[in-house]
N, C-alpha and C positions, 0 to 999 in steps of 0.2 A: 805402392803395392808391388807386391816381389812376383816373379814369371808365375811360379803354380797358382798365386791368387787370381792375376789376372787370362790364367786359361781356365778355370773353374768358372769365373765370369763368360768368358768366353764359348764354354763349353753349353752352359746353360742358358745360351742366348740365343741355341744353335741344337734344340732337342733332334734333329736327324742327324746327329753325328751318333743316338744310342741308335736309331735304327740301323745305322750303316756299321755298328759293330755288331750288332746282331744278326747281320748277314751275312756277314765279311770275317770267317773265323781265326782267319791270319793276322787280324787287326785288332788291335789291344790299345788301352789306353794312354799306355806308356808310350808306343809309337805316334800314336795323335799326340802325345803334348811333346817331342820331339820335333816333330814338323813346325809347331806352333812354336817351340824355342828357337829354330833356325829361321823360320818365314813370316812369325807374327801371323798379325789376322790378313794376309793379303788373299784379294777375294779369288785370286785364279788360281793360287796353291789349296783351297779349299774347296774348287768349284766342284771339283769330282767325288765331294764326298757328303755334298749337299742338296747333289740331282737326285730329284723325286720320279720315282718310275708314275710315266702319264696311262693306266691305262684305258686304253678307251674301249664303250660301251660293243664300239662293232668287233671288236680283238675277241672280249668275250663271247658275244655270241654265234662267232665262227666258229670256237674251240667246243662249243656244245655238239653232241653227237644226238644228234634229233633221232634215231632209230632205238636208241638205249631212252632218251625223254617219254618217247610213247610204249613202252615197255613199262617204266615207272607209274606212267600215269593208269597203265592198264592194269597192274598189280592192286595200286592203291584204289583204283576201282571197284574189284572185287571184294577188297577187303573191308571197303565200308557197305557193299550191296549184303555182305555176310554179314555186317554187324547191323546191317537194317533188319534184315530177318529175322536175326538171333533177338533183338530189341521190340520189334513187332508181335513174337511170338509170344516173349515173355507178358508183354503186357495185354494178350490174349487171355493166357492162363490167369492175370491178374486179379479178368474180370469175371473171368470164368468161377471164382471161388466163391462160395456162397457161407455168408456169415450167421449163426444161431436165428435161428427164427425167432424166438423169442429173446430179447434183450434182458439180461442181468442187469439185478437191481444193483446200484452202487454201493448198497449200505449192506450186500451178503457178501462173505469172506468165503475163502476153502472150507473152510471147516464148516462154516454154518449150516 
């Protein structure tokens, strides 16, 4: 197996190397199998391009801005208290609607 074959193996054995081009816009493919032609699969000339960012649950919920969360939550509030009314009212008038008192027979047409 000749070098491009065996970094195509390589490369697909090893899906965060698309992530790490995808984030990395200075980095191209042709520079990754570059590296892999001068240093093969050694694990610490790849180590840096296979660490997964760890983030953690409390990271996130530091970066939430709790004064804008209950802003959100007050908005969406309002807007389902408005679509309760708006849905309550309708189906007020639903029942408010009064149908023929006397039932038509099924066997007369318009014209009949």
């Amino acid at each position: 197996m000749d070098k491009k074959e065996s970094f195509k193996v390589f490369a697909k054995k090893h899906p965060e190397l698309i992530t790490y081009l995808n984030n990395h816009s200075n980095m191209s493919w042709q520079k990754l199998y570059e590296i892999y032609d001068i240093y093969g699969e050694d694990e610490s000339t790849w180590e840096p391009y296979f660490t997964k960012s760890n983030t953690n649950i409390s990271d996130v919920l530091s970066n939430i801005d709790t004064s804008k969360m209950q802003e959100h939550i007050k908005t969406a509030q309002k807007a389902l208290g408005l679509l309760q009314d708006l849905t309550s009212k309708g189906a007020d008038n639903i029942n408010s609607i009064k149908g023929p008192t006397i039932p038509r027979p099924l066997t007369k047409f318009f014209g009949d």
